[in-house]
Backbone as a printed PyTorch tensor [residue, N CA C, xyz], in Angstrom:
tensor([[[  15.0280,   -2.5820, -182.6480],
         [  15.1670,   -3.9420, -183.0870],
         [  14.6900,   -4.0400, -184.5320]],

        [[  14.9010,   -4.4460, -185.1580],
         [  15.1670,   -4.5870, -186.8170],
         [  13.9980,   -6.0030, -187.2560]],

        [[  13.9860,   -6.8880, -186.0560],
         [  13.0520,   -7.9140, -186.4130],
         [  11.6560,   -7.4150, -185.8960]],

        [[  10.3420,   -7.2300, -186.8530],
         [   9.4430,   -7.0550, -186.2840],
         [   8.4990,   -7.9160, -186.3690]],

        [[   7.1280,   -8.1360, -184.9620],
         [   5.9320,   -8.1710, -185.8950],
         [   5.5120,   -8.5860, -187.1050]],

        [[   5.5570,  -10.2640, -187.6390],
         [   4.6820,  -10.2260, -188.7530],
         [   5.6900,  -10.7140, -189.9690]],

        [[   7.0470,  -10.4610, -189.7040],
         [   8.1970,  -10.7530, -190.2710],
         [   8.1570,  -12.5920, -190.3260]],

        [[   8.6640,  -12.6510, -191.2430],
         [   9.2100,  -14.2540, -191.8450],
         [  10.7560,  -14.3860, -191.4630]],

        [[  10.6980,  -16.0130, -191.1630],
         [  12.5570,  -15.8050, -190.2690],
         [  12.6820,  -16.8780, -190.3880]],

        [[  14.0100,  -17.2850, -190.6520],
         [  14.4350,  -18.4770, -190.6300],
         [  15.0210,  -18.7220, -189.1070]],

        [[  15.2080,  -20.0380, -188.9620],
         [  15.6830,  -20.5920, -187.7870],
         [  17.4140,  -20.7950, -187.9930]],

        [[  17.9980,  -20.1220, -187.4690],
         [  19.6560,  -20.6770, -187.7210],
         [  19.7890,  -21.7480, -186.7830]],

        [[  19.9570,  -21.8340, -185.2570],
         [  20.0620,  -23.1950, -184.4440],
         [  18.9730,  -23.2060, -183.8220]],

        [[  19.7220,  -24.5250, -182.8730],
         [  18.7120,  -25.4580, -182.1160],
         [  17.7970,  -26.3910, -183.2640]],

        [[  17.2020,  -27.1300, -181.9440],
         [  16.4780,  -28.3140, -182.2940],
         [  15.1050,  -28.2180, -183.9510]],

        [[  14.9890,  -26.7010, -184.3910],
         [  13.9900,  -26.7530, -185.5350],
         [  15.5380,  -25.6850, -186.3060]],

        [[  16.5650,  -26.1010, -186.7430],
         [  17.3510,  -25.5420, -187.4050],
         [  17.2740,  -25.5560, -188.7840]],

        [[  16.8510,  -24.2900, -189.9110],
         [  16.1830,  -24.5820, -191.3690],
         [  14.4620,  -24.5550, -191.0320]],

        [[  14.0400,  -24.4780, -190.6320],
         [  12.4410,  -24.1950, -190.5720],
         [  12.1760,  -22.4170, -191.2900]],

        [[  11.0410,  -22.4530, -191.4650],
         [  10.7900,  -21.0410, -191.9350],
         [   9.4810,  -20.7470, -190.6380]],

        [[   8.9900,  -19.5510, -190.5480],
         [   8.2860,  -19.2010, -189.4790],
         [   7.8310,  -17.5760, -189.7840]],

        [[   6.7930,  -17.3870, -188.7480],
         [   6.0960,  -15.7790, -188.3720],
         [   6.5680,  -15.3540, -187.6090]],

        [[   7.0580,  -14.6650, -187.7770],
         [   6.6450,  -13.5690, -186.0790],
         [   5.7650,  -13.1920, -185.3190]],

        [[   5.5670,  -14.0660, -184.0360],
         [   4.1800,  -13.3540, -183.6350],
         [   4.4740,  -12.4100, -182.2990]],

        [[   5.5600,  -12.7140, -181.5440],
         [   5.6100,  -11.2430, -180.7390],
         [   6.9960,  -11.2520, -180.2180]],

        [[   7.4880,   -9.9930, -180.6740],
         [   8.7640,   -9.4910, -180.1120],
         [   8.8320,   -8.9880, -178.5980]],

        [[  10.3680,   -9.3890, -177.8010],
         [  10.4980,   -9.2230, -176.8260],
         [  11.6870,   -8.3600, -176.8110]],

        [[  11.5440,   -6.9180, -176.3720],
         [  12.3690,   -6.0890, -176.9470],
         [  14.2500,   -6.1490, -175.9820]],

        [[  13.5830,   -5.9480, -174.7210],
         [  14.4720,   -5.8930, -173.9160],
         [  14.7730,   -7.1130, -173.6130]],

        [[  14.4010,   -8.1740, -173.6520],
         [  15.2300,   -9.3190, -173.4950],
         [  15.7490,  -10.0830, -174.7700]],

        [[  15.7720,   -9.6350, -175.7140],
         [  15.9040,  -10.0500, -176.9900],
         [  15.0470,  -11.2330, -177.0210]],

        [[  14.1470,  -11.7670, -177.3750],
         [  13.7170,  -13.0320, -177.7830],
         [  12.4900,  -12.6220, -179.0330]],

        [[  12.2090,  -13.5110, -179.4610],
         [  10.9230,  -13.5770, -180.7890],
         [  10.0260,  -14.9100, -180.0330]],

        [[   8.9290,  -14.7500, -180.3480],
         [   7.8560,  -15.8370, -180.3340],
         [   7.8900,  -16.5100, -181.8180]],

        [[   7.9060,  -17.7090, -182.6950],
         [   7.6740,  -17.8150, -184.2380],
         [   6.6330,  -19.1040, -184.0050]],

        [[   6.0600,  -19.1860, -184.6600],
         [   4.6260,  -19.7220, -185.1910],
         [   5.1840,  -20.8950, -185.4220]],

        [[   4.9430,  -21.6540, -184.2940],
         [   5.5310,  -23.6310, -184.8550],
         [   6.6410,  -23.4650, -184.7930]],

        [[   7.3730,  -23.1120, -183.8460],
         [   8.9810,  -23.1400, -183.8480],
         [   9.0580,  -23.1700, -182.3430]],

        [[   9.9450,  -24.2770, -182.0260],
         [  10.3430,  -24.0340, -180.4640],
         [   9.1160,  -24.4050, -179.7860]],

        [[   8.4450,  -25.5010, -179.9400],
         [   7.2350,  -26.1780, -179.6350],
         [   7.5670,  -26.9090, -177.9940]],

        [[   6.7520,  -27.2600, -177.1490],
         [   7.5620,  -28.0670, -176.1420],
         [   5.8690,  -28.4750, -175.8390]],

        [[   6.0460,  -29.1750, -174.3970],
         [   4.8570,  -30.5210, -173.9920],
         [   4.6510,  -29.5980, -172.8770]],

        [[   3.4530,  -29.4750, -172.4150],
         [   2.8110,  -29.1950, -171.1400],
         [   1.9080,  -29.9120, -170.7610]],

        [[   1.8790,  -30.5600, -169.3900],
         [   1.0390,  -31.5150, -169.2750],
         [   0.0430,  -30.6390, -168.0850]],

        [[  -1.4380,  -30.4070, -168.5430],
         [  -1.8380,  -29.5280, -167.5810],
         [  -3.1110,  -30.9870, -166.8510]],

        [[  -3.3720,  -30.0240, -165.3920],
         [  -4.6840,  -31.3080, -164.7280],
         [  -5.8620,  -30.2150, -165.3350]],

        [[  -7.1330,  -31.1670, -165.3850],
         [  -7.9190,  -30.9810, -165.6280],
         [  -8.9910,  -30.0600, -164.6740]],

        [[  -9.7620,  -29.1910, -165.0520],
         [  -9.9420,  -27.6410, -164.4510],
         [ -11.9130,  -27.4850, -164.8460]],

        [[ -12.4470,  -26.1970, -163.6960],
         [ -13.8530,  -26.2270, -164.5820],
         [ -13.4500,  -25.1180, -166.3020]],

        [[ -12.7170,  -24.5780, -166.1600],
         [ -11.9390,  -23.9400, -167.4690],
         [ -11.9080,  -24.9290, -168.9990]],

        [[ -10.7760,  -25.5380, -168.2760],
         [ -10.2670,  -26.2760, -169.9760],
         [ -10.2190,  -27.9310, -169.2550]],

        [[ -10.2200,  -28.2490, -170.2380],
         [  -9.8390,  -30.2860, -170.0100],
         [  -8.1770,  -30.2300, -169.9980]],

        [[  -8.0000,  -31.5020, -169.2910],
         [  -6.7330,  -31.5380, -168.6450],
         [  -5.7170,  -32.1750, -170.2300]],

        [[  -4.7310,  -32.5200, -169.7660],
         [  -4.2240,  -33.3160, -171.4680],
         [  -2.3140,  -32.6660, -171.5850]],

        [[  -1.9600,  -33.1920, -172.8790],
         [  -0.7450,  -32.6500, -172.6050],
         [  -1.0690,  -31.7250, -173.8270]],

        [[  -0.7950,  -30.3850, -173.6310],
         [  -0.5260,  -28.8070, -174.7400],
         [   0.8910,  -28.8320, -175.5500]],

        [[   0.7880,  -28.6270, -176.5700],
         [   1.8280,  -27.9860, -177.2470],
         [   1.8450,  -26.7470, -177.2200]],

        [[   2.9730,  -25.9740, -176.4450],
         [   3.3590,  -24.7850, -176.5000],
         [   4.7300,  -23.9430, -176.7750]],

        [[   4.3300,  -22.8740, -177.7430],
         [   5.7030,  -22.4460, -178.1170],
         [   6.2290,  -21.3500, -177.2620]],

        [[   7.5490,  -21.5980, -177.5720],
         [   8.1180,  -21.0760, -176.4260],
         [   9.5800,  -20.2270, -177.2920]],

        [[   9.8500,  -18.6680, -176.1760],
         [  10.7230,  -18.0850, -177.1540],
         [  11.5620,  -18.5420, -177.3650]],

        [[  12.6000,  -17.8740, -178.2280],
         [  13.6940,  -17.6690, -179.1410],
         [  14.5850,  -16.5720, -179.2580]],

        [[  16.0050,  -17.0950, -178.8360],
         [  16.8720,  -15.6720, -178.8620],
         [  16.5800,  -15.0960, -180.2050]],

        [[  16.5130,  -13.7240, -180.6080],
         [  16.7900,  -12.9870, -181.8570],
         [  18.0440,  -13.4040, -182.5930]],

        [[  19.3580,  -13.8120, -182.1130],
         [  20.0760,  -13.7810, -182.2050],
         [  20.4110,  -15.6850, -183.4200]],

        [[  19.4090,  -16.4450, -182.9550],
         [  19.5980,  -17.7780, -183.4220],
         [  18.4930,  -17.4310, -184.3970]],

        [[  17.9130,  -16.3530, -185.1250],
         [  16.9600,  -16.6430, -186.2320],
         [  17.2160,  -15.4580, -187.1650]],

        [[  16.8190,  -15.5740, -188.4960],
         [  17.0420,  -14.4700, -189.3110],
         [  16.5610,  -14.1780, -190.5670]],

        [[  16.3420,  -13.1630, -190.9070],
         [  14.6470,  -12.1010, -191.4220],
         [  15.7150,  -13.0240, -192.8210]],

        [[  14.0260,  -13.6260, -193.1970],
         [  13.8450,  -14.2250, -194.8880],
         [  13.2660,  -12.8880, -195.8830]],

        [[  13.9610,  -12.2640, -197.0910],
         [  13.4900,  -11.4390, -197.2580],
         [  12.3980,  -11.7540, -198.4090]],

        [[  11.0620,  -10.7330, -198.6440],
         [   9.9160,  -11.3890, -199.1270],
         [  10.1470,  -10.9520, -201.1370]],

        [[  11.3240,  -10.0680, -201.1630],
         [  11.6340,   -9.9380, -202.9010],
         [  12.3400,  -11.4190, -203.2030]],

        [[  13.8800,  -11.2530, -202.9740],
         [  14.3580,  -12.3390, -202.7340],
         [  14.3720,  -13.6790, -201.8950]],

        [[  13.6570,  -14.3600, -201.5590],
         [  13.4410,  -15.1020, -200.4520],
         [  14.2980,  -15.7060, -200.3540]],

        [[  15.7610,  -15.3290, -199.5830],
         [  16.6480,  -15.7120, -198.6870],
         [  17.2820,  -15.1880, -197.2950]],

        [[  17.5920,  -16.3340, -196.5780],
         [  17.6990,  -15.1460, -195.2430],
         [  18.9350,  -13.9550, -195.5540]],

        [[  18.8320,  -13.3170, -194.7730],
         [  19.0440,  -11.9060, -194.5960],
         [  19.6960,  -10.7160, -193.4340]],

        [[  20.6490,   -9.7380, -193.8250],
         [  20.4910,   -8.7820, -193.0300],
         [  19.6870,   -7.7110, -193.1680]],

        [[  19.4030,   -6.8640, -191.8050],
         [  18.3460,   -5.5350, -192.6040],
         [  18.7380,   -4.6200, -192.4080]],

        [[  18.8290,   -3.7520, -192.8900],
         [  19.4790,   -2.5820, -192.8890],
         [  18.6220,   -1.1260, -192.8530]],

        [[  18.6030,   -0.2770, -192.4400],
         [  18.3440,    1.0020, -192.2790],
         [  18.1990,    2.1820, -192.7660]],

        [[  17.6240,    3.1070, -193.3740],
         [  17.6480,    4.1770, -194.3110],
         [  16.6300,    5.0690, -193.9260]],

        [[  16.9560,    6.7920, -193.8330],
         [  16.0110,    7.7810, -193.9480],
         [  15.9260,    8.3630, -194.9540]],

        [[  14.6900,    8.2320, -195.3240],
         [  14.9280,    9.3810, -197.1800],
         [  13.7110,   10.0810, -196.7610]],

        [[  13.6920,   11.3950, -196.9060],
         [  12.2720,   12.5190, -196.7530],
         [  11.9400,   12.6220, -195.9280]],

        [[  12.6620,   12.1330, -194.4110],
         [  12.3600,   12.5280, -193.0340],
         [  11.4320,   10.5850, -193.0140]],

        [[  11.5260,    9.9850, -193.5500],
         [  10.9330,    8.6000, -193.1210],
         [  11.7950,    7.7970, -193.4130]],

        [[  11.9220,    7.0050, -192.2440],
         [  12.5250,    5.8610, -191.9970],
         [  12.2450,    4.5810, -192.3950]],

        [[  13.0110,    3.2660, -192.9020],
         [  12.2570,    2.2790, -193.7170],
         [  13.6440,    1.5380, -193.9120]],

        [[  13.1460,   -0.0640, -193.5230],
         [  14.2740,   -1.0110, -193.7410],
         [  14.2280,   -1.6860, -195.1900]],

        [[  15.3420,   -2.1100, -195.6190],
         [  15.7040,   -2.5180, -196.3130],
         [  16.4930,   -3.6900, -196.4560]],

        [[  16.1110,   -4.9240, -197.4950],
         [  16.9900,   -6.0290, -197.6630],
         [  18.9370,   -5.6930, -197.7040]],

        [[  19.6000,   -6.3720, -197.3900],
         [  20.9890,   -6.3370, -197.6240],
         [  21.7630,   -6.7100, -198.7380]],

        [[  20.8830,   -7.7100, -198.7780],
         [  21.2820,   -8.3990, -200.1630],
         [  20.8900,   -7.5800, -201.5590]],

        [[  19.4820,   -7.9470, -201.6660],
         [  18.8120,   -7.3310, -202.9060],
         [  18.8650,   -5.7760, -202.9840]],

        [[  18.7100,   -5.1340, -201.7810],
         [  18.6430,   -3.5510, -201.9130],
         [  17.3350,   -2.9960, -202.0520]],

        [[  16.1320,   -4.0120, -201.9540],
         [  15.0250,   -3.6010, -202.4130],
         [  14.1600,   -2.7820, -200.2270]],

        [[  13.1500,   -2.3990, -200.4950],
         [  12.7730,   -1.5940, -199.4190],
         [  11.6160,   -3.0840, -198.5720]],

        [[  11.8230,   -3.3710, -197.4120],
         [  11.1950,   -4.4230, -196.7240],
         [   9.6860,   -3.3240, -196.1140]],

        [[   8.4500,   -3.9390, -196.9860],
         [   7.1840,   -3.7130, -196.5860],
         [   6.2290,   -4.7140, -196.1110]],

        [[   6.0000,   -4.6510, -194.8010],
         [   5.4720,   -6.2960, -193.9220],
         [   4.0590,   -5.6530, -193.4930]],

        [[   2.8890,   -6.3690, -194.3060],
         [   1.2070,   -6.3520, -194.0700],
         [   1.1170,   -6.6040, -192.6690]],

        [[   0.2720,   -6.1300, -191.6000],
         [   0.4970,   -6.5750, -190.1750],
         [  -1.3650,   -7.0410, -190.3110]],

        [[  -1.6050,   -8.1610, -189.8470],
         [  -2.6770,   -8.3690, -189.7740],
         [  -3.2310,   -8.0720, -188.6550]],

        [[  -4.8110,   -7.6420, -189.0240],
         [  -5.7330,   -6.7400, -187.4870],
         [  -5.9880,   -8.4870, -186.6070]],

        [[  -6.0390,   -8.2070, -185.2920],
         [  -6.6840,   -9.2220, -184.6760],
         [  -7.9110,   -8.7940, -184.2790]]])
């Protein structure tokens, strides 16, 4: 899968269509993405000795297929493309041609 981890993406449809977003976890085999404030919905939970009861905002996935990698030289969305040079592998913008390098932050 070409979208990873940590990646910036635009929203093509549905209800947040044009939003920008994170990646926070890929779902490989079912295609979907998690994105940071995208695809928000209401949960109304009862109240517990855990947490207080109330209604949650929670995000919820996203086909891969309705979002697409913003690239961080050029910042427009994007295809990504593929390349081995020296026995290492490493994606690349479509547009610009430049090499896509994404900081993964430690939790």
């Amino acid at each position: 899968m070409k979208i990873q981890t940590g990646d910036s993406v635009k929203i093509l449809l549905g209800k947040d269509r044009g939003k920008t977003g994170k990646v926070l976890r890929v779902w490989t085999k079912e295609d979907k993405v998690l994105v940071e404030g995208i695809n928000m919905y209401k949960r109304h939970v009862k109240k517990t000795a855990q947490h207080e009861g109330g209604i949650l905002d929670i995000p919820k996935q996203i086909n891969i297929s309705n979002v697409a990698f913003m690239c961080p030289e050029c910042k427009k969305p994007t295809r990504i493309g593929m390349k081995i040079e020296a026995d290492t592998k490493y994606r690349f913008c479509k547009k610009c041609k430049e090499k896509i390098v994404v900081k993964k932050e430690k939790k």
